[in-house]
Structure formats: structure tokens, C-alpha cells
C-alpha positions in Angstrom: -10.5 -15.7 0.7 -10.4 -12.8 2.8 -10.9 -9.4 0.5 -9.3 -6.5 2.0 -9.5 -3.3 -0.6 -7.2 -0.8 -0.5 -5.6 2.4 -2.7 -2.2 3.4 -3.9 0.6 5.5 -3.4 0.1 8.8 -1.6 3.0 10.9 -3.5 1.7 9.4 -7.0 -2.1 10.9 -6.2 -0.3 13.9 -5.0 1.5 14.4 -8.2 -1.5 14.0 -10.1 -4.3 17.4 -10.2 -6.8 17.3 -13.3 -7.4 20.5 -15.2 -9.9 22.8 -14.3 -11.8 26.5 -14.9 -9.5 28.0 -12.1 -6.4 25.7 -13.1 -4.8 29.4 -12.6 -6.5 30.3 -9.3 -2.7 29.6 -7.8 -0.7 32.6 -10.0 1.6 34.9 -8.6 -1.6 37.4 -8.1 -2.8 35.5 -5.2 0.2 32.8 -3.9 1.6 33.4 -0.4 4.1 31.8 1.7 0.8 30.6 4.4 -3.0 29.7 3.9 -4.1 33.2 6.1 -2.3 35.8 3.4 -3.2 33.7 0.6 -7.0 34.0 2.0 -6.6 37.7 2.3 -5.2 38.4 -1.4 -7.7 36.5 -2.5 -10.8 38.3 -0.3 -9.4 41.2 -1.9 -9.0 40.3 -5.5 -11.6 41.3 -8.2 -9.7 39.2 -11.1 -11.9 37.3 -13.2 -9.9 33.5 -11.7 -10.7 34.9 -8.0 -14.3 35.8 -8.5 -15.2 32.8 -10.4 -12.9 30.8 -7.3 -15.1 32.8 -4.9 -18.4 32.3 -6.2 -17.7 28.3 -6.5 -17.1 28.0 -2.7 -19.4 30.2 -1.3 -21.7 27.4 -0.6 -18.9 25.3 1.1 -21.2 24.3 4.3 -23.6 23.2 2.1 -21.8 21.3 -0.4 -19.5 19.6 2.3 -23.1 18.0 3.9 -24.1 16.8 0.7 -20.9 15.3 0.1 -21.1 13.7 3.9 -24.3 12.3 2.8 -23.6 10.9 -0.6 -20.4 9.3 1.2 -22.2 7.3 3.8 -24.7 6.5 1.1 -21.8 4.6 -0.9 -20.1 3.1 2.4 -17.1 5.4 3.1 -17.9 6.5 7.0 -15.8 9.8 8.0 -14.7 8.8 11.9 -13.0 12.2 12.1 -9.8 10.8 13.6 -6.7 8.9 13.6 -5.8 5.2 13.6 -5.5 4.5 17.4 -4.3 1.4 18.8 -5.2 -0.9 21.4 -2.3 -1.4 23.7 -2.6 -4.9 23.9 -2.6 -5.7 20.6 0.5 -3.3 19.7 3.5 -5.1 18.5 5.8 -2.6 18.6 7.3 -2.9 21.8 8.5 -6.3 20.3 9.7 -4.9 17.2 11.4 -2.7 19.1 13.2 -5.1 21.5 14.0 -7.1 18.1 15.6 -4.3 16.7 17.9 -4.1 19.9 18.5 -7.8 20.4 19.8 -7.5 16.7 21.8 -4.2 17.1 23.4 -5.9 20.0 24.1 -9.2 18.4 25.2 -7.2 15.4 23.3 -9.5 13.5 23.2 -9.1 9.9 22.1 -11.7 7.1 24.9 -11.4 4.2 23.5 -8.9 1.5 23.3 -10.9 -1.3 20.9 -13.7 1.4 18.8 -11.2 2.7 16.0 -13.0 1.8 17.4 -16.8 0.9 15.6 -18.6 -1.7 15.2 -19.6 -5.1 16.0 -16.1 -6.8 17.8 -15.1 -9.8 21.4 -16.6 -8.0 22.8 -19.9 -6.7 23.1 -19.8 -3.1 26.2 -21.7 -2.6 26.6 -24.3 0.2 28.5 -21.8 2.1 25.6 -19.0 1.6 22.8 -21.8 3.2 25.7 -22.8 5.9 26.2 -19.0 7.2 22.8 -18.1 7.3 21.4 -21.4 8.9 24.7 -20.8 11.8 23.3 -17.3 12.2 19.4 -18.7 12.8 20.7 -21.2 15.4 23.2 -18.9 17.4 20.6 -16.7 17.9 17.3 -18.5 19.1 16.0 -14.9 21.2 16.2 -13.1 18.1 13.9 -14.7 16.4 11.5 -15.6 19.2 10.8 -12.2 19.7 9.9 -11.7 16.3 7.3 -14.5 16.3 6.1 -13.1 19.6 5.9 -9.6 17.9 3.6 -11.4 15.0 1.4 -12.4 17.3 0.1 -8.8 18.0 -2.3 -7.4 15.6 -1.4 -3.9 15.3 2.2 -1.7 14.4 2.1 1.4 15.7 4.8 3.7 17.2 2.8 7.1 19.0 4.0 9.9 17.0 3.8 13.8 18.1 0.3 14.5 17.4 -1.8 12.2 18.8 -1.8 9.9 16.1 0.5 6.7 15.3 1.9 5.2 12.3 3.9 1.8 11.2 7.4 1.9 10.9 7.0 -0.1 7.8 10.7 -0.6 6.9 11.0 -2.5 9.8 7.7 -4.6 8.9 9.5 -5.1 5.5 13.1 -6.1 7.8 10.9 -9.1 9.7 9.3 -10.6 6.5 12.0 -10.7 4.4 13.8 -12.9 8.1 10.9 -14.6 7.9 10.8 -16.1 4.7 14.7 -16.6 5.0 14.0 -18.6 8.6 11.2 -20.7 6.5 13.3 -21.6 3.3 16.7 -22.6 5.6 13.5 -24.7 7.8 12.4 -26.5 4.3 16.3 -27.2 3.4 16.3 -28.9 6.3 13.6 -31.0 5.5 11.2 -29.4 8.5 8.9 -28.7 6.4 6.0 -28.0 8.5 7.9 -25.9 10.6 8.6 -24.0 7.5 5.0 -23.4 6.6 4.4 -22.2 10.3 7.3 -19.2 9.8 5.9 -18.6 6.1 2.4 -18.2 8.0 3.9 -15.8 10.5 5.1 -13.8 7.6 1.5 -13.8 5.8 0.2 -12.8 9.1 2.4 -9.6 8.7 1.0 -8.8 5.7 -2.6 -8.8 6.8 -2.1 -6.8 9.7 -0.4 -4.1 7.6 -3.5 -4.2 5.1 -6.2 -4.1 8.3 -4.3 -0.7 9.0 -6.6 0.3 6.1 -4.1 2.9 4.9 -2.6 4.0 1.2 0.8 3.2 2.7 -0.7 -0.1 4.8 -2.0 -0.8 1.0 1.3 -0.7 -0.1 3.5 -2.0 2.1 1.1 -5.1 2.7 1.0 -6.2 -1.2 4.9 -6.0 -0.6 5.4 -8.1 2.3 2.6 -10.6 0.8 4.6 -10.7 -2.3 7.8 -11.2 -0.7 6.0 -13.8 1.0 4.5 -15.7 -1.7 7.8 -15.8 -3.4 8.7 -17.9 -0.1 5.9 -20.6 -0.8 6.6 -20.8 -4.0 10.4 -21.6 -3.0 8.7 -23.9 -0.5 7.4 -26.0 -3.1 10.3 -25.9 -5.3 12.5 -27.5 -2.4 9.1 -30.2 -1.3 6.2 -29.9 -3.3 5.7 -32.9 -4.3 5.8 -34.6 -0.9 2.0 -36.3 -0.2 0.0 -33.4 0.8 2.5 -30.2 1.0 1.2 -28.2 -1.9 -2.2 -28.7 -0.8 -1.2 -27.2 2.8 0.1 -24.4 1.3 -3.1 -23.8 -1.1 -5.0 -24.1 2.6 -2.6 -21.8 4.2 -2.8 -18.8 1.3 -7.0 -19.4 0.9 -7.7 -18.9 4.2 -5.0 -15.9 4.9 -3.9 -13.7 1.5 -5.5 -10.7 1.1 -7.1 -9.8 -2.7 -6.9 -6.4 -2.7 -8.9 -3.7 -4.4 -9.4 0.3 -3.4 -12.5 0.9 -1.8 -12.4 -0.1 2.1 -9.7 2.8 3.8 -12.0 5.2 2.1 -14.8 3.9 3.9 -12.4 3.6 7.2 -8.9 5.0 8.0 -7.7 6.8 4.7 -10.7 9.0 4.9 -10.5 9.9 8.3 -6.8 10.6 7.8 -7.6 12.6 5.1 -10.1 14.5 6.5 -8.8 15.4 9.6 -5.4 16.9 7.8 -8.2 19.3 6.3 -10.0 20.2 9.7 -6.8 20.5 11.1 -5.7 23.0 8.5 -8.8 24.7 8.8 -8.5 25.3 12.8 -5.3 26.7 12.8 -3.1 28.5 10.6 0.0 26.5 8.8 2.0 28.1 11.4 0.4 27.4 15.1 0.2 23.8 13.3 3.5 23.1 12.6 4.3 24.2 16.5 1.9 22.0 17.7 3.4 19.1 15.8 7.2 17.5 15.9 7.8 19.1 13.1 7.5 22.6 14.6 9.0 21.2 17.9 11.0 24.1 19.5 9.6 26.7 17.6 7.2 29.4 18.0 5.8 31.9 16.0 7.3 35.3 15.6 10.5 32.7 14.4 12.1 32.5 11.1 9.8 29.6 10.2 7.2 30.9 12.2 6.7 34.8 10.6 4.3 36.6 12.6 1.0 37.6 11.4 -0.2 34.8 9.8 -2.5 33.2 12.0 -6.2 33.0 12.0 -6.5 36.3 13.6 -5.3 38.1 11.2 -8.4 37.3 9.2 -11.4 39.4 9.1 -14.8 37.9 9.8 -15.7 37.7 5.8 -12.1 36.8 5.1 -12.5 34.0 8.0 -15.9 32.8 6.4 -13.9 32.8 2.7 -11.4 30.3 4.8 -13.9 28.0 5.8 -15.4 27.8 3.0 -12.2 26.8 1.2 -11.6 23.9 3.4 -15.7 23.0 3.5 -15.4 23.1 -0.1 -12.4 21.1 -0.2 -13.6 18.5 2.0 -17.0 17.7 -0.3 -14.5 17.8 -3.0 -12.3 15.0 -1.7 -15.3 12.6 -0.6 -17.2 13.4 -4.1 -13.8 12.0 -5.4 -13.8 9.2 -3.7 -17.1 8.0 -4.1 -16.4 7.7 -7.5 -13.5 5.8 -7.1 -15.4 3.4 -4.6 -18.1 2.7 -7.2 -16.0 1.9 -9.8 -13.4 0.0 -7.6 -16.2 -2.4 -5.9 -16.4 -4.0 -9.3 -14.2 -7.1 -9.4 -13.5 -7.4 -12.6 -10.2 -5.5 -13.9 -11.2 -5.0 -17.4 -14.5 -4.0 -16.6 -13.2 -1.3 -14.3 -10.8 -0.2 -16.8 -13.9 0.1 -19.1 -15.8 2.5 -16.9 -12.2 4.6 -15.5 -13.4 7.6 -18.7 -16.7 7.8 -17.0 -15.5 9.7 -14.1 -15.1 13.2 -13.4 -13.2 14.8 -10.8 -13.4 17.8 -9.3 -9.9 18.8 -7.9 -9.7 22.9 -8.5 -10.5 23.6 -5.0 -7.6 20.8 -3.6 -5.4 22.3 -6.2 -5.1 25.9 -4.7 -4.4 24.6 -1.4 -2.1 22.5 -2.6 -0.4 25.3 -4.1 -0.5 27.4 -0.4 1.6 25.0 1.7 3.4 21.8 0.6 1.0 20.1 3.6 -1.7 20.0 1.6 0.6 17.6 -1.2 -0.8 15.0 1.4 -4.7 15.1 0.3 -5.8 13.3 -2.4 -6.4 14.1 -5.8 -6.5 11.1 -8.1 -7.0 11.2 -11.6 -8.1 8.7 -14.7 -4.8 7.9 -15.1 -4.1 7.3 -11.4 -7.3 5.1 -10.7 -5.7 3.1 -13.7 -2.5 2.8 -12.7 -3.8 1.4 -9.4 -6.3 -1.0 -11.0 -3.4 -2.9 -12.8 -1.6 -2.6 -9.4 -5.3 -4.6 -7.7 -5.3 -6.7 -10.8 -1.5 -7.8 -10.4 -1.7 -9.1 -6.7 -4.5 -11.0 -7.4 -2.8 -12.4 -10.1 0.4 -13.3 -8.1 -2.1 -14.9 -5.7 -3.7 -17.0 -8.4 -0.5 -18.0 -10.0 1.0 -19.5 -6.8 -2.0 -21.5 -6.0 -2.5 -22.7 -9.7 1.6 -24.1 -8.7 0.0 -25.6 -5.9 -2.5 -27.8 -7.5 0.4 -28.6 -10.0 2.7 -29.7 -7.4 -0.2 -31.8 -5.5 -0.7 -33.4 -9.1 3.0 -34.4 -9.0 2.8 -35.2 -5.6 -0.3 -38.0 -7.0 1.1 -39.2 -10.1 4.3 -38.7 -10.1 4.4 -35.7 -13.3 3.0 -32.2 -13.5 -0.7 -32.1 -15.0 -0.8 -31.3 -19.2 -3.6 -28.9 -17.9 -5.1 -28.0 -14.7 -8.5 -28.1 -13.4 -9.2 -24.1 -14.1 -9.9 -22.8 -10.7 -7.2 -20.5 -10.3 -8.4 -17.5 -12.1 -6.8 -14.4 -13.8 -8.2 -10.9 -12.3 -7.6 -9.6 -15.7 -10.1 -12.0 -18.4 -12.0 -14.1 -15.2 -10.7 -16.8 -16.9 -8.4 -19.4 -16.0 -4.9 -18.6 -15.3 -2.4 -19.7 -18.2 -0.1 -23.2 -17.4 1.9 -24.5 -20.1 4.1 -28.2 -18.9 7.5 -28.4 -20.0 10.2 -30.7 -20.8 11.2 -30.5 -16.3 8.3 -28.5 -15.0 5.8 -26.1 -15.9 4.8 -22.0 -15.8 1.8 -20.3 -15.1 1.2 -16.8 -15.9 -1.5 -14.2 -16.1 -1.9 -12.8 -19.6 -1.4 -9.2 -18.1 -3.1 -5.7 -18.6 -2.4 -6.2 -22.5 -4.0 -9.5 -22.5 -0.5 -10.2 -24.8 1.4 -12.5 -22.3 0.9 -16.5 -23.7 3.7 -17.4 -21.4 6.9 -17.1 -23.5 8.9 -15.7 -20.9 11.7 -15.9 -23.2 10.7 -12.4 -25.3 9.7 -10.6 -22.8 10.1 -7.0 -24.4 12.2 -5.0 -22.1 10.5 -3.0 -19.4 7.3 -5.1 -20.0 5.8 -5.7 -16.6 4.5 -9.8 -16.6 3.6 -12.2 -13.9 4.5 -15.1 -13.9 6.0 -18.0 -12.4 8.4 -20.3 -14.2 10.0 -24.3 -12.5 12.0 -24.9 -12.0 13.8 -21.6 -12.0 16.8 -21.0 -14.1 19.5 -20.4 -11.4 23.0 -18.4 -12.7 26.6 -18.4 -10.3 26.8 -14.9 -8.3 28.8 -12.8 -9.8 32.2 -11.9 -8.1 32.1 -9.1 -5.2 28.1 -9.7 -5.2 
């Protein structure tokens, strides 16, 4: 099983600043609308909060090398750049000319069959018909996406040199993807059905190699959506000679089990890191002209008030910025090898075990977070952050688990013609190391992980409301759509 570990949501770290000695270094005395003026205030302060600031990153240089050091040490490696892209291996130009061919067909899967499966509704015979006539009239549509899968990386060029995934259309092509598989299966092309299904896990792990905290996100997504589509798989032929065990092959040899540490040792960091050198080389506004989202404007603008460039400051006042941003940087990669440590460990509960052991050290993030809404975009995680994401880690591998413990039941079926009173163990839940939960019923069987609570035995009955469980019940309990759905 391929192990590709990555973090969690950007805006969620951003939220989240711990406590500190200068938790008031950011008061009215010293804010200002841009990073040079905010320096200057606080050159010029002799408050208690600004000294104290002051004194803490006067060794910036220093502390930032150390920091560099201790980082390599724990297998995060700074590149100091962007994600760039091999042109040959860039699949957007065919997303892109998907996107077209599907403008100009105005071809839409019915809302309520966006992705066609086994869900909480009956698709009616007339759902399955539309969306299997749509599929066949439109053979190039769906070429081109396969085509597009083929290619290993997602990148559109923005404005400053860097690139990024569109990821809503990433989202758009699984979600076809599993519906193209399912309407296969119904069909009874069933190995054509796995091939689409593996097209749509191959999407997944290209999003994770991107090695980003939203590549992280967007990846377990799409591989969720895309389990779901096995698991409908075997519903429909499971228990046809061989089929579950194909589909155990397919998701050993291509899922991802994610955890947090490697886009700190590759992309994340670099990202990171370069928004802070960035910052540091120019002022907030000869940045923002140099990017799209200054495009058209200058300073001596509105947006663009003169006199707050880097040449406004002094050469002490200069030194006091670099410093900040030195300071700011060994901050951020102290952080992280923390996080790394703790997050290399495979074992969920053990991880959760050691989360009050660390100690972060945001002040210096904090103020420039409070100079320019920019700097929302660095990092700076706290306990309850690293633990949030560890249930997030824990939970994929646990959807992971559950579908291939419903693979060996289905391949018991498939044998003896009933599901197995117990299976063999090998599926195993992130949360105790120990075998996921299976209980047979009366038609079928569920297998569940026993959750972050260790409290879940399966009843998926009384579920408390807003409980989060995994879990996966056949055969599902399907309900007529509503009216007007």
C-alpha cells in the first residue's frame, strides 16, 4: 500500500494562533495598514510588548539556520520554490478541452445522478436510462477525460510564476468517473467498470503526489468519492468468481493511507516558505503589483498608498524587518518538525497520546498575521488542530480498511455462497490496530471502525446526531426521491 502523508486545511490552521508573551504585540499602538509602517512604529516603540518583541528576534539569522538545520535533520527539505510542472505530464490542457467539449454539448448529468450509485435514493429506471443515453451520445467527452487521467500532474500557470490545481474541476471528473463505472457494472461490464473506477483512483493519487494541504484535501475527497464507487461495484457484482478480490488488488496497489508529514518535507514547506521570502523582499504593496492580484495597479494608487515600500525603512528599521521574517521562518519549520515527529507515528491513538507534548511557538507568525491578511496563508497549527487532523488521517485509513474488509466478504460469498460469520482480521482499524468491526446479518453484513471514541460497536441504528462514524452497511437501505429532488 502506497503511503502518501499529507496535512489539513489551510484556513482551519490559519484560524488557529496559540497564546503567547506578546499575544498583544498586534494592539492599536503598533498595527498599520502595511508590513513597512508597522516595522517603523514598532522600531520606535519603547512599550514593554515591543521591547520584549524586539529583543526575541534580534537573533532572527541565527535562529532561522538552526531551524534550517533541525528541519533537514527530521526530513522536511526547504526547495525554496513552487510546484512546477513538467509539460508533458500536465493534464490540463485535457481538462480544459473537456470542459469545452461539455460546455458545447451542454452536457449535464441530472442533479440528483451526479454521481449514480447506491446512495441514500432509488435511482429509478428512468434516472439509470438518462444517464446511460447521455454516456453513449457522447463517446469524445469522455475519451478526453480518460486521456486527461493519463497525465500525472494538474496544473494551470497562474500570475506569479507558480501553478495550482483547479480542484473543482478534479472533483467534476471523479464524481463522471464513478458515474461512467456504476452505469458500466449495471450493464454487467464489469471489468470495464473497474478500469473507469481505476481512472478515478488514479485522480486521487495525483492530487495527493501534489504534496499540498489542499492536494491533501481534495485527494482524500476524490478517493472517498471513489471508494464509495467500489463499494457500489460490489453491491451490483460482488459475488461473481473473483470480482471482490480484483477490487481488493486494485485499492492495495493504488489508495493512498494518508498521514501529515511528507508536503512538509516537500511542497507545503517550500510554498510556505517562499510566501515569507517573498514578503520579506518586497513590501505588501510592490507584491500585490507584481502578482494578478495587483494587476493594473501601481503604487501611489488607492490600494497602492505611497510610502510604504522597503525604502522607506531605515537601515536598523530594515534589519528589524528581516529579522521579523528570519524569525518567522525558524518559527514555522520548528513547528513543523514537531508535527512531523509526532505525525510519522502510525498509530492514531498513540499520536493523540503525545499531541499535549508539543509546544508551539506562533508569537512571531501572529504579528504578521495581524499586518496583512497575506500572511493568514502561513501556518500556525495548534494542539487542537494537529488533533483534528489526526482523526481526519485516522478516518481515511479507516474508509480504506472498511471497503476491503467488504471485499473479502463479498469474495467469501462469491466461494460459498453466504457472507463469512467473521472474517479473517487483516483489515485493520487506524484507530485500536486491531481488526476492523463485521457483524453478518439477516441479508448482508456491516463493517465499521470503532471511531475516535472507540464507542462505535456497529449499531448504526443510534447513531447520536452529529456523531461522525464510518462505516459501511449491505445491502444499503434505499428510500423513493422525494418529489422536486
Amino acid at each position: 500500500m502506497k503511503i502518501k502523508p499529507i496535512f489539513s486545511a489551510i484556513s482551519l490552521l490559519a484560524a488557529c494562533v496559540s497564546t503567547s508573551v506578546f499575544a498583544d504585540i498586534s494592539s492599536p499602538d503598533f498595527s498599520a495598514p502595511t508590513g513597512p509602517a508597522y516595522v517603523k512604529s514598532l522600531y520606535a516603540s519603547d512599550s514593554e510588548s515591543a521591547v520584549a518583541f524586539k529583543k526575541a528576534v534580534a537573533n532572527g539569522w541565527a535562529s532561522r539556520e538552526k531551524a534550517i538545520a533541525k528541519a533537514k535533520a527530521a526530513g522536511i527539505q526547504v526547495h525554496f520554490k513552487y510546484h512546477t510542472v513538467s509539460k508533458d505530464q500536465n493534464a490540463a490542457p485535457y481538462y480544459e478541452k473537456w470542459i469545452k467539449l461539455k460546455r458545447d454539448a451542454n452536457f449535464e448529468f441530472p442533479q440528483h445522478a451526479e454521481t449514480l450509485g447506491l446512495g441514500k435514493y432509488i435511482n429509478s429506471p428512468a434516472d439509470i436510462a438518462q444517464v446511460r443515453k447521455l454516456i453513449a451520445d457522447n463517446p469524445a467527452i469522455f475519451k478526453e477525460l480518460h486521456l486527461a487521467v493519463e497525465k500525472k500532474d494538474h496544473a494551470w500557470f497562474d500570475g506569479s510564476g507558480g501553478s495550482f490545481p483547479v480542484y473543482g474541476v478534479l472533483r467534476g471528473a471523479v464524481r463522471d468517473l464513478r458515474t461512467e463505472g456504476f452505469s458500466l457494472a449495471l450493464q454487467n461490464r464489469y471489468d470495464d467498470a473497474l478500469t473507469v473506477e481505476k481512472d478515478a483512483l488514479r485522480v486521487s493519487c495525483h492530487i495527493y503526489e501534489l504534496k499540498s494541504i489542499m492536494g491533501y484535501l481534495i485527494g482524500d475527497a476524490c478517493q472517498s468519492i471513489t471508494l464509495g464507487g467500489y463499494r457500489d461495484l460490489l453491491a451490483v457484482g460482488g459475488d461473481r468468481p473473483g470480482y471482490a478480490r480484483k477490487i481488493a488488488d486494485i485499492i492495495r496497489n493504488n489508495a493512498v493511507e494518508t498521514s501529515v508529514s511528507a508536503p512538509y518535507r516537500e511542497y507545503e514547506a517550500s510554498y510556505n516558505w517562499a510566501l515569507l521570502e517573498s514578503f520579506r523582499q518586497n513590501s505588501y504593496n510592490e507584491f500585490l503589483v507584481q502578482t494578478e492580484l495587483g494587476s493594473g495597479g501601481k503604487v501611489g494608487d488607492p490600494v497602492f498608498p505611497k510610502g510604504q515600500d522597503l525604502k522607506t525603512l531605515s537601515p536598523d528599521e530594515l534589519k528589524l524587518w528581516n529579522n521579523l521574517f528570519y524569525q518567522a521562518e525558524a518559527d514555522y519549520l520548528n513547528n513543523l518538525v514537531q508535527i512531523v515527529r509526532i505525525l510519522d507515528i502510525h498509530s492514531a491513538s498513540e499520536e493523540e497520546n503525545l499531541i499535549p507534548q508539543m509546544n508551539f511557538t506562533n508569537s512571531v507568525i501572529k504579528a504578521l498575521n495581524g499586518i496583512e491578511w497575506d500572511f493568514s496563508h502561513i501556518v500556525t497549527p495548534d494542539k487542537t488542530t494537529v488533533g483534528i487532523v489526526v482523526a481526519k488521517n485516522a478516518d481515511s485509513k479507516a474508509d480504506i480498511q472498511i471497503t476491503l474488509a467488504a471485499c473479502e466478504a463479498f469474495d467469501v460469498k462469491s466461494k460459498t455462497g453466504q457472507f463469512p460469520s467473521a472474517l479473517s482480521g487483516s483489515s485493520i482499524d487506524p484507530w485500536t490496530e486491531k481488526p476492523i468491526g463485521y457483524k453478518k446479518t439477516v441479508d448482508g453484513f456491516i463493517v465499521y471502525s470503532v471511531g475516535r471514541d472507540h464507542a462505535f460497536n456497529g449499531d448504526i441504528d443510534n447513531i447520536p446526531q452529529g456523531t461522525h462514524r464510518i462505516y459501511y452497511k449491505y445491502p444499503i437501505k434505499q428510500i423513493p426521491r422525494p418529489n422536486g429532488e
